[in-house]
C-alpha positions as CSV (number, residue, x, y, z in Angstrom):
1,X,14.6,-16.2,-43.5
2,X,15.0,-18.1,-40.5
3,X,14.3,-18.9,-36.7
4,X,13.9,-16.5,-33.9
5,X,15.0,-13.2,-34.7
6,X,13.8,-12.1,-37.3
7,X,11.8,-9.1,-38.5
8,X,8.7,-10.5,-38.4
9,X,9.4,-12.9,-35.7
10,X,11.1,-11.6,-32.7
11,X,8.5,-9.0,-30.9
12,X,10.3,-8.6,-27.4
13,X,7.6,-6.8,-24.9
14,X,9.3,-5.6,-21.3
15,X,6.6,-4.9,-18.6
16,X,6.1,-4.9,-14.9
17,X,4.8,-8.0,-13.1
18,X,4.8,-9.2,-9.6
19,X,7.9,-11.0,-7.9
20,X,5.9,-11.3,-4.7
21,X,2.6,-10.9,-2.8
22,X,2.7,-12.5,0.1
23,X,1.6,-11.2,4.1
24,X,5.1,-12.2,6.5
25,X,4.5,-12.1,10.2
26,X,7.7,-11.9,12.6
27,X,7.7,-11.9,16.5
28,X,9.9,-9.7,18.7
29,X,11.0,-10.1,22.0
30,X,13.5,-7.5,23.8
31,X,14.5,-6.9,27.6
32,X,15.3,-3.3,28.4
33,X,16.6,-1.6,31.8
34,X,15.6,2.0,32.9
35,X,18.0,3.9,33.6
36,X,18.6,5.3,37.1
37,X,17.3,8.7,36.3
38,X,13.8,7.8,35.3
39,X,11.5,6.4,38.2
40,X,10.5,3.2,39.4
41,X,7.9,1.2,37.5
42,X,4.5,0.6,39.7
43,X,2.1,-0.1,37.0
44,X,2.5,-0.1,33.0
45,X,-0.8,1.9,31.3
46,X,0.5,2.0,27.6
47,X,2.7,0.7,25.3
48,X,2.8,2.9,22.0
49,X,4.4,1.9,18.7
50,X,6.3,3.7,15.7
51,X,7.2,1.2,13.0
52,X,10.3,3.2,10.6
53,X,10.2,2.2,7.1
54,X,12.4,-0.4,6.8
55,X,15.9,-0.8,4.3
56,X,15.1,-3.3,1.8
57,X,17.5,-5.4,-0.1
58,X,17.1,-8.3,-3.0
59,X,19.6,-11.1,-1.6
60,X,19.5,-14.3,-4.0
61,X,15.9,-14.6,-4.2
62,X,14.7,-13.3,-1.3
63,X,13.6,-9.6,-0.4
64,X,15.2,-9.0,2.9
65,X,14.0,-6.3,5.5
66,X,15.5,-4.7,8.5
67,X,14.5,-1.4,10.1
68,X,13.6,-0.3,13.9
69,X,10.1,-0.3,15.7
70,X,9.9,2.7,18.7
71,X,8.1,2.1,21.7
72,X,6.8,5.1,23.7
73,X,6.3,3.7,27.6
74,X,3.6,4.9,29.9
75,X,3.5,4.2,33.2
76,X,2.6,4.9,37.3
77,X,6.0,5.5,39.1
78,X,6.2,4.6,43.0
79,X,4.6,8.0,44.2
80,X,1.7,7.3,41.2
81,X,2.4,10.1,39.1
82,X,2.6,9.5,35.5
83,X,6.1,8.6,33.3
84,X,7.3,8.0,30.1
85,X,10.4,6.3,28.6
86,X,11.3,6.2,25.3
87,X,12.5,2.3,23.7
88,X,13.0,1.1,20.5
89,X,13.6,-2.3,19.1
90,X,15.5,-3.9,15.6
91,X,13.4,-5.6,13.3
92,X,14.5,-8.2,10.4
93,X,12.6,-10.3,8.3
94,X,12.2,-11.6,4.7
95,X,10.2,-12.5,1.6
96,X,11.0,-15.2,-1.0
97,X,10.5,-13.7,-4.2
98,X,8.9,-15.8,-7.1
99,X,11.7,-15.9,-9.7
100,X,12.2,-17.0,-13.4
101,X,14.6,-16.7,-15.9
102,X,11.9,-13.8,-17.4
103,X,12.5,-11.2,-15.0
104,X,15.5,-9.0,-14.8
105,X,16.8,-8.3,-11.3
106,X,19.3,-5.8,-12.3
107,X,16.9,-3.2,-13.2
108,X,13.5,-1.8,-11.8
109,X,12.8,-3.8,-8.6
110,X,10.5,-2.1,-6.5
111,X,9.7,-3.5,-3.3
112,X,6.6,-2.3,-1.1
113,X,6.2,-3.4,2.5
114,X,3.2,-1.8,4.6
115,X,3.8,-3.3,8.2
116,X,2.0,-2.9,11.7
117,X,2.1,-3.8,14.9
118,X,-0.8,-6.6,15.3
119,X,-0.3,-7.4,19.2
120,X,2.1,-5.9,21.9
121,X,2.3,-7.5,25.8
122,X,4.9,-5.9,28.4
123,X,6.0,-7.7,31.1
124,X,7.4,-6.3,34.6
125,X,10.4,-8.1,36.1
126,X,11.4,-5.8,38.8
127,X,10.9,-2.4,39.3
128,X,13.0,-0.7,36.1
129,X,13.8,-4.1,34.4
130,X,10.7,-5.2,31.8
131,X,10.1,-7.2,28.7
132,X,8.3,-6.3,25.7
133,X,7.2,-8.9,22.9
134,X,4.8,-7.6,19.8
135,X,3.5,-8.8,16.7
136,X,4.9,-7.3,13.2
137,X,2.4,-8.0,10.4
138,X,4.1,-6.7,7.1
139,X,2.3,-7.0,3.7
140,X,5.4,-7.5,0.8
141,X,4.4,-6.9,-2.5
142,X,7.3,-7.0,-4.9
143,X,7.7,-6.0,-8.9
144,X,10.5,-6.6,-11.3
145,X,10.6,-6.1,-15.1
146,X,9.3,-9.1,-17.1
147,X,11.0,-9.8,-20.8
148,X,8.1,-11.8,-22.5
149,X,9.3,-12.9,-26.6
150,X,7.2,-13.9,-29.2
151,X,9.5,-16.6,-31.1
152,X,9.1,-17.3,-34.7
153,X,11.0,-20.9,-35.6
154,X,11.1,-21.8,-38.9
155,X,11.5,-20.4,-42.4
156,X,8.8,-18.1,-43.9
157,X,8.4,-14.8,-46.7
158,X,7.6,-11.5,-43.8
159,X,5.1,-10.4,-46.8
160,X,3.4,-13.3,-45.9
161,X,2.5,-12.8,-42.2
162,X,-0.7,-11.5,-41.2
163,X,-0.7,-10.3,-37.4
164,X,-3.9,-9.4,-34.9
165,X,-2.7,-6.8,-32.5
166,X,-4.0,-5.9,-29.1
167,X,-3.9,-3.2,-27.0
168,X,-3.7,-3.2,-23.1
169,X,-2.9,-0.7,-20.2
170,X,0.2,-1.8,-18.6
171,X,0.9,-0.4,-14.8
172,X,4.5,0.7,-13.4
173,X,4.7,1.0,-9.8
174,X,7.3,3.2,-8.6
175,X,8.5,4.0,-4.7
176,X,10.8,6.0,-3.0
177,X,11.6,7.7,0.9
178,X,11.5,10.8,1.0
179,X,14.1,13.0,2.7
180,X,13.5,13.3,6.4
181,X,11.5,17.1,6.8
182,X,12.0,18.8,10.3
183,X,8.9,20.4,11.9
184,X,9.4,22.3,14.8
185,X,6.7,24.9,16.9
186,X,6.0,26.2,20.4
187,X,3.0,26.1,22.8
188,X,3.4,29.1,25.8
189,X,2.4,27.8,28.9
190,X,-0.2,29.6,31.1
191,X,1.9,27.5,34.2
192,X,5.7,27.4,34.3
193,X,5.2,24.7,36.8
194,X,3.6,22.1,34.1
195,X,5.9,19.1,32.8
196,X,5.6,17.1,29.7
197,X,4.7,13.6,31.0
198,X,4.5,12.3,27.6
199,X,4.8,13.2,23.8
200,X,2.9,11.3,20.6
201,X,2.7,12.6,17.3
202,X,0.6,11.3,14.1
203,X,1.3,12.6,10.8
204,X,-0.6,12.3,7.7
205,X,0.1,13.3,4.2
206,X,-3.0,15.3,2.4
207,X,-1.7,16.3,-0.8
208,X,0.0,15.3,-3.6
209,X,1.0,17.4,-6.2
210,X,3.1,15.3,-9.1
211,X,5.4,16.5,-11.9
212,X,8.3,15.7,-14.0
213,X,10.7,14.3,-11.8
214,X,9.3,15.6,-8.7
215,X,6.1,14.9,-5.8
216,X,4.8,18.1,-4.3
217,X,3.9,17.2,-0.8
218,X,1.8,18.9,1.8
219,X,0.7,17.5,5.0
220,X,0.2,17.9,8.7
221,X,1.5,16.2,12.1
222,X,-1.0,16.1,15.6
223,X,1.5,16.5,18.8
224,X,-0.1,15.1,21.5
225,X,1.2,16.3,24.9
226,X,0.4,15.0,28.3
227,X,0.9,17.6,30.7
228,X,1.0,17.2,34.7
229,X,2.0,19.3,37.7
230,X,4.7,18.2,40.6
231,X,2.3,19.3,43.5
232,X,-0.8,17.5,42.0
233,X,0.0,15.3,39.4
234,X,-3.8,13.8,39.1
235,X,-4.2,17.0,36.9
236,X,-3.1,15.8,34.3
237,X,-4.6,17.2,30.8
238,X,-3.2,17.0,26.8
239,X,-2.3,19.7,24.9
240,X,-2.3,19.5,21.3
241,X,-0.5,21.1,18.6
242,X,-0.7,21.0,15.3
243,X,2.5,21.2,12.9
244,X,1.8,21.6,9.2
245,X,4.8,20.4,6.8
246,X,5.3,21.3,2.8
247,X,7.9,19.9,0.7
248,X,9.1,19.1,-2.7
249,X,10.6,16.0,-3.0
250,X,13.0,14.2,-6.0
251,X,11.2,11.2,-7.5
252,X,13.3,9.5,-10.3
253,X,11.0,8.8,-12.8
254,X,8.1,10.6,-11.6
255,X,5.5,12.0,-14.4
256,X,2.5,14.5,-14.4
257,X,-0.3,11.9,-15.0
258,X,1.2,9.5,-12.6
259,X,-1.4,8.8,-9.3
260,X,0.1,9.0,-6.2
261,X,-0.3,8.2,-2.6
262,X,1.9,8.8,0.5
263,X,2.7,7.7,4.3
264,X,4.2,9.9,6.6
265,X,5.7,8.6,9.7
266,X,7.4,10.1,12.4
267,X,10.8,9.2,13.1
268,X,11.7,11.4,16.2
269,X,9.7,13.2,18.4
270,X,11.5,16.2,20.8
271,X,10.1,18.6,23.3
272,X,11.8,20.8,26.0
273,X,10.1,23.3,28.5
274,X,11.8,26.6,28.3
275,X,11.2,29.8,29.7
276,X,7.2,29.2,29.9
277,X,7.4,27.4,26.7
278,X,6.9,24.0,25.1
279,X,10.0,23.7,22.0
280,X,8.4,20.8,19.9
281,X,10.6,19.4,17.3
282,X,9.2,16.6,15.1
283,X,11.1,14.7,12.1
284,X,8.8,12.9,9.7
285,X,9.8,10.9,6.8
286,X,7.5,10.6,3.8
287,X,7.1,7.1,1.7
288,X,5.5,7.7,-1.1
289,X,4.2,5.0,-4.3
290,X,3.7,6.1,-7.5
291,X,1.4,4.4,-10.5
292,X,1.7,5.4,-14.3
293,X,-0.3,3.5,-16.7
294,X,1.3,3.3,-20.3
295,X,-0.3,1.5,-23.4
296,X,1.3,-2.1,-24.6
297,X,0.7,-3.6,-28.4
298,X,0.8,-6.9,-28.4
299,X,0.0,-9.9,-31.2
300,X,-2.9,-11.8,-30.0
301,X,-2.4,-14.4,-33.0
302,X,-0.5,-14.5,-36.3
303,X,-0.6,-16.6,-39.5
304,X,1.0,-16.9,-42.9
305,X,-0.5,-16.9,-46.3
306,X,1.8,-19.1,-47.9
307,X,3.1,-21.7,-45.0
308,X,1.2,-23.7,-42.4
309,X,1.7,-23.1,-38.9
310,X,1.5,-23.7,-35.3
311,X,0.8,-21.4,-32.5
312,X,1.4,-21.3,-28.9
313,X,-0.4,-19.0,-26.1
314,X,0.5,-18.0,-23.2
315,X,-2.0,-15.9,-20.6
316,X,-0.5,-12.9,-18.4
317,X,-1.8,-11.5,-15.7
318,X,-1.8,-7.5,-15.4
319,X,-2.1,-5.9,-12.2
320,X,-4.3,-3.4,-12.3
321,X,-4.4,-0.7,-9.1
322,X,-7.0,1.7,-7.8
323,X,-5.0,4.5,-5.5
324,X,-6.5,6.3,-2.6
325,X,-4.5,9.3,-1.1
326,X,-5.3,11.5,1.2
327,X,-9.2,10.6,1.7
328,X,-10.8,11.6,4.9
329,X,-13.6,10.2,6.6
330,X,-15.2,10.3,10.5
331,X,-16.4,8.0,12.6
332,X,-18.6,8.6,15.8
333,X,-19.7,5.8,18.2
334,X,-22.0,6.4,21.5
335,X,-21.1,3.2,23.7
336,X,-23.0,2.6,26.9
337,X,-20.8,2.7,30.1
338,X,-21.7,-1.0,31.0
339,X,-20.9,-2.2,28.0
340,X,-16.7,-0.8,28.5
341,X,-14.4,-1.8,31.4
342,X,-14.3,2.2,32.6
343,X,-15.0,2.6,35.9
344,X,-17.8,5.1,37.2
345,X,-16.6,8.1,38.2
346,X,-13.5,8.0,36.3
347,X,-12.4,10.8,34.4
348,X,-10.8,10.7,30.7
349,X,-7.3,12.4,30.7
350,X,-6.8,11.2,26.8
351,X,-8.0,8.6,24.3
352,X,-5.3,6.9,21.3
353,X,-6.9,5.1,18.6
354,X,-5.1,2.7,16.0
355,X,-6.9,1.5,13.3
356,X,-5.9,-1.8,11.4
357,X,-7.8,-2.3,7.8
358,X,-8.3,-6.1,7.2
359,X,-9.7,-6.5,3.8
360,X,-11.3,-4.7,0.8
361,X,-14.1,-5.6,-1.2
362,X,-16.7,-4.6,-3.1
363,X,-19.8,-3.8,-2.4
364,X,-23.1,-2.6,-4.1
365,X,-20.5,-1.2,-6.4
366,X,-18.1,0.7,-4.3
367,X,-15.4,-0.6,-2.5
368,X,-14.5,-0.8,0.8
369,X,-11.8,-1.3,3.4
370,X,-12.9,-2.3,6.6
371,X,-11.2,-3.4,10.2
372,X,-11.3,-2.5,13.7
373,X,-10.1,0.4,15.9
374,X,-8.5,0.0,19.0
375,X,-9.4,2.6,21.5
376,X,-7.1,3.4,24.5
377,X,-8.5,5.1,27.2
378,X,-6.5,6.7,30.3
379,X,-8.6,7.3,32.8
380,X,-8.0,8.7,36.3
381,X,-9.8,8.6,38.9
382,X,-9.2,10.4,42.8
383,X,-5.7,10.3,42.0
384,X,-5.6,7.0,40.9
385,X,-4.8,6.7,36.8
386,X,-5.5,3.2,34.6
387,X,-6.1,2.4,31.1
388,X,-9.3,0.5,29.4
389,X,-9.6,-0.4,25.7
390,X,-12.2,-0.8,23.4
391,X,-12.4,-2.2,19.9
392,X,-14.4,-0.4,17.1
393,X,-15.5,-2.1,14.2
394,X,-13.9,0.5,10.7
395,X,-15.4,0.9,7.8
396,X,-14.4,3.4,4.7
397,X,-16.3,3.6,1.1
398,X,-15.1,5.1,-1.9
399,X,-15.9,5.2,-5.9
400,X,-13.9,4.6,-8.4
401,X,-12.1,1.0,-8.3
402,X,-12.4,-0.4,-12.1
403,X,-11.2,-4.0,-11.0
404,X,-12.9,-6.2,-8.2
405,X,-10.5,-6.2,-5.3
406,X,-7.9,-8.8,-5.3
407,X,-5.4,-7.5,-2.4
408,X,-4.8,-3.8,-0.6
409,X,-2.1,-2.3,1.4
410,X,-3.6,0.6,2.8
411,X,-2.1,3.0,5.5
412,X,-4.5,4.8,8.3
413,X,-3.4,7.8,9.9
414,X,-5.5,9.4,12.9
415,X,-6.1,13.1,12.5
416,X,-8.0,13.7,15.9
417,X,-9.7,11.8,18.5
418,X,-11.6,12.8,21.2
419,X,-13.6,10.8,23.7
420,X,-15.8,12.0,26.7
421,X,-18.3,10.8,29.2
422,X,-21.9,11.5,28.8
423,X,-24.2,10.1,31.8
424,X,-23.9,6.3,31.7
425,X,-22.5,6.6,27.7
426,X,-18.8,7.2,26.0
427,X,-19.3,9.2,23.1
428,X,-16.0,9.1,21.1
429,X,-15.4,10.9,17.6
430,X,-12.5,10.1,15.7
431,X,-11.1,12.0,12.3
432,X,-9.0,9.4,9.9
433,X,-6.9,10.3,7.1
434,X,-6.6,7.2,4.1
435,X,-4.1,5.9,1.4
436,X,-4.8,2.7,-0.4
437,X,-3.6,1.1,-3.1
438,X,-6.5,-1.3,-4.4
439,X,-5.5,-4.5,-6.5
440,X,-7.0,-5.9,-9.4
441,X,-6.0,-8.2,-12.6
442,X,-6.9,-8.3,-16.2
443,X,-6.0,-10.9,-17.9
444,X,-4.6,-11.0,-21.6
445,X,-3.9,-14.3,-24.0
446,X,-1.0,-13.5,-26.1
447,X,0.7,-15.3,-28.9
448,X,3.9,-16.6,-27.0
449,X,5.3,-19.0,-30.3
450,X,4.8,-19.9,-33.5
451,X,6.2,-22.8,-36.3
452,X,6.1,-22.0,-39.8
453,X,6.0,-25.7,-41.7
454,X,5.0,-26.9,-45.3
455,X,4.0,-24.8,-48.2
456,X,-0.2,-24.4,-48.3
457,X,-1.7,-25.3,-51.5
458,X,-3.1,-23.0,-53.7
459,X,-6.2,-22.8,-55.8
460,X,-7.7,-20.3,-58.1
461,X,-10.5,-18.3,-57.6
462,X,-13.0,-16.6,-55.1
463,X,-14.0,-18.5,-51.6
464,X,-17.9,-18.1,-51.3
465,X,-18.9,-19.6,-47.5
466,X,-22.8,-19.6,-47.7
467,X,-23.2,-20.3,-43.6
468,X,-20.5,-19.3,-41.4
469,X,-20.5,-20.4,-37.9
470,X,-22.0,-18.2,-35.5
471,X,-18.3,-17.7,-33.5
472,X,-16.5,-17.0,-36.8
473,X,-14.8,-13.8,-37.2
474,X,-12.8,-12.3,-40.2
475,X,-9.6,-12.9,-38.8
476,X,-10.8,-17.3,-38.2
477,X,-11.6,-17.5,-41.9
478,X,-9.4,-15.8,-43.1
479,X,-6.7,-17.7,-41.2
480,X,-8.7,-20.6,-42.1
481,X,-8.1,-19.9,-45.9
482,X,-4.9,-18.6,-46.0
483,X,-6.0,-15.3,-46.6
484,X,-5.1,-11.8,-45.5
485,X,-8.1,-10.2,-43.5
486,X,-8.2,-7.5,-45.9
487,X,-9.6,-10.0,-49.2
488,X,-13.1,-10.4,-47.5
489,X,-15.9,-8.4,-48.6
490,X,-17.2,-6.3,-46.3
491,X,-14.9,-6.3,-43.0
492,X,-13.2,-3.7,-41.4
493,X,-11.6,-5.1,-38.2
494,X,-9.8,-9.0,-37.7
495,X,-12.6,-8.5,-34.7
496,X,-15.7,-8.6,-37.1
497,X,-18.6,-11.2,-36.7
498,X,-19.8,-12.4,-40.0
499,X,-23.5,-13.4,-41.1
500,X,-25.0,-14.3,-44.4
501,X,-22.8,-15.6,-46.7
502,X,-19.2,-14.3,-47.1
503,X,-17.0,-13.9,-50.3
504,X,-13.4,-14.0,-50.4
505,X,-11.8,-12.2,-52.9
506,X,-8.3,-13.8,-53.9
């Protein structure tokens, strides 16, 4: 019996590892012209942002992105009423994956990217011509399938070999977009002379229902409306609908025990006044990550009885992953006037917020994800309408991650938000929805090689050992003697300590 495939040699294990962790930032920069319909630019108030999941491709050894960012303008027109116009912008970028000749590209490649918008500036050239430049901060995190042998060289009886298994919890990340779901409602007016001014929508997934081949999904979107009047358009006040969305969606792979978590962002955004009504129309698409731990064997050592040998080790990192879906927590702030940039007097037409986590960690034994939250204010005042901002520190808690934190990608959606004046104090309460994927290792040594050489000599007889080292175990003597574990007295496990003396029965 010889070299590396043999019965008792070859022991081929096929998990998934990581190809790539890694945080890529990419700048944009486009010019874009109103058209002549929409009204001059006085003074830009907001800039919001809707990053679509991007297409992903493996290229050589690089994970390549590309995919659109929309930009939802707000402005002051020349006679100071409010305006919107909707832009969007092409985004590319990629991430070199860390490659070896263990993993195999052609099969189970799952790329993750979790990507916001870290800074946006506008810039007006002349009165419908502007510039917009933002920040993209993506986290990649990449998987492939590893093929990790244990080789057996050399010429030994498979009666002889004694092995010391192990078992370990192995995690498979899977991902998928979900088909686009179409939500559409309608808000009747009290006042048929009301126009939309300007239309955001966040949408959150709450539920996830997994089962063979399939992710039962249940969430809800918040239409934001901004609603003025021709003849006095300082009037200006939101109206806010709420679209709830159910679906089933196809998940290759998917099973029962799998955990889940899910981000749903909105992709198009449509509303028409009609008859004394608002038509909304929304169209959301759902990403959704999957995690199934399964249980690995693997040989932590092996020896012969009858042939000396050598042994080779190799340690492996296993990602381990703590998911959060669909946790909801609130956050209420009372800030003194004097200590924001809003003016005295000034009214709140409507408040945006947009949290970005920054790290997780733990902490007196939970674990949390914490950041900031950028508040957007507009805020009119006699006629007159202007934005202030306000950052926020954020801060979430929850039970339940086994590993310390090593990396997160986490998604924040904002269910409500509402901000007021109070005296000389803002008082702002804000409703956030939360899915997380937490990231831990454990680490395992496996046995990675092994050389069977000469013949071991033999003597008659039992082994008594009167002292056995304090760090001996059944399975180092009896590797040390040539011996299966199963000739010393009084062990059950390879894993057993010894004490007193210890007889060998051969």
């Amino acid at each position: 019996m010889n070299t590396a495939d043999t019965a008792y040699g070859a022991n081929p294990r096929r998990f998934q590892m990581p190809l790539c962790e890694r945080t890529v930032t990419t700048e944009l920069s486009n010019d874009y012209t109103l058209p002549d319909y929409q009204p001059e630019i006085r003074r830009i108030l907001r800039v919001g942002t809707s990053i679509i999941p991007p297409a992903k491709y493996i290229g050589g050894s690089n994970a390549e992105f590309n995919g659109n960012i929309d930009y939802n303008l707000l402005y002051v027109g020349a006679d100071g009423a409010l305006y919107s116009a909707p832009l969007s912008a092409e985004y590319a970028f990629s991430a070199p994956l860390e490659l070896s000749s263990e993993f195999d590209l052609n099969e189970g490649v799952i790329v993750l990217c979790d990507s916001m918008d870290e800074n946006v500036t506008v810039r007006v050239s002349a009165p419908r011509k502007l510039s917009i430049k933002c920040r993209l901060v993506s986290r990649v995190r990449a998987y492939g399938m590893m093929l990790a042998e244990e080789r057996c060289v050399g010429e030994c009886n498979p009666m002889s070999i004694e092995r010391f298994m192990g078992e370990c919890q192995v995690n498979k990340t899977l991902a998928t977009l979900g088909d686009v779901i179409e939500c559409s409602d309608e808000v009747t007016l009290s006042d048929e002379d009301l126009r939309v001014t300007s239309a955001s929508a966040d949408a959150i997934i709450s539920e996830l229902t997994p089962e063979e081949g399939y992710l039962n999904c249940r969430g809800e979107a918040t239409l934001k409306m901004i609603v003025c009047r021709d003849n006095d358009p300082s009037a200006a006040e939101v109206i806010t609908k709420k679209l709830p969305f159910s679906e089933q969606l196809e998940f290759d792979d998917l099973t029962p025990d799998a955990t889940c978590r899910g981000t749903a962002h909105v992709s198009d955004i449509s509303v028409s006044v009609e008859d004394g009504r608002i038509l909304c129309n929304l169209s959301i698409i759902p990403e959704l990550v999957a995690h199934i731990q399964t249980p690995m064997s693997y040989t932590r050592d092996l020896y012969s009885t009858e042939k000396h040998c050598e042994a080779a080790y190799r340690e492996y990192i296993l990602p381990r992953v703590s998911c959060v879906s669909g946790a909801n927590f609130s956050q209420s702030e009372r800030i003194s006037l004097s200590d924001t940039t809003i003016k005295q007097g000034s009214r709140i037409v409507d408040v945006w917020c947009k949290p970005f986590p920054e790290k997780a960690e733990l902490e007196r034994g939970k674990c949390c994800i914490s950041g900031q939250c950028r508040y957007t204010f507009l805020l009119e005042n006699e006629g007159d309408f202007s934005t202030a901002e306000l950052m926020i520190p954020l801060r979430y808690e929850f039970d339940g991650s086994e590993y310390p934190p090593e990396s997160f990608m986490a998604d924040m959606g904002v269910m409500s938000c509402r901000a007021r004046i109070d005296g000389g104090n803002v008082g702002i309460d804000t409703e956030l929805s939360v899915c997380a994927d937490i990231y831990g290792s454990e680490r395992i040594t496996a046995l990675s090689e092994v050389r069977f050489g000469e013949n071991v000599a033999r003597c008659d007889g039992d082994i008594v050992i009167c002292f056995p080292s304090p760090d001996d175990t059944a399975w180092s003597v009896s590797k040390r003697y040539f011996v299966p574990v199963s000739k010393i007295s009084g062990v059950s496990s390879p894993d057993d300590a010894l004490s007193g003396y210890v007889v060998i029965n051969k």
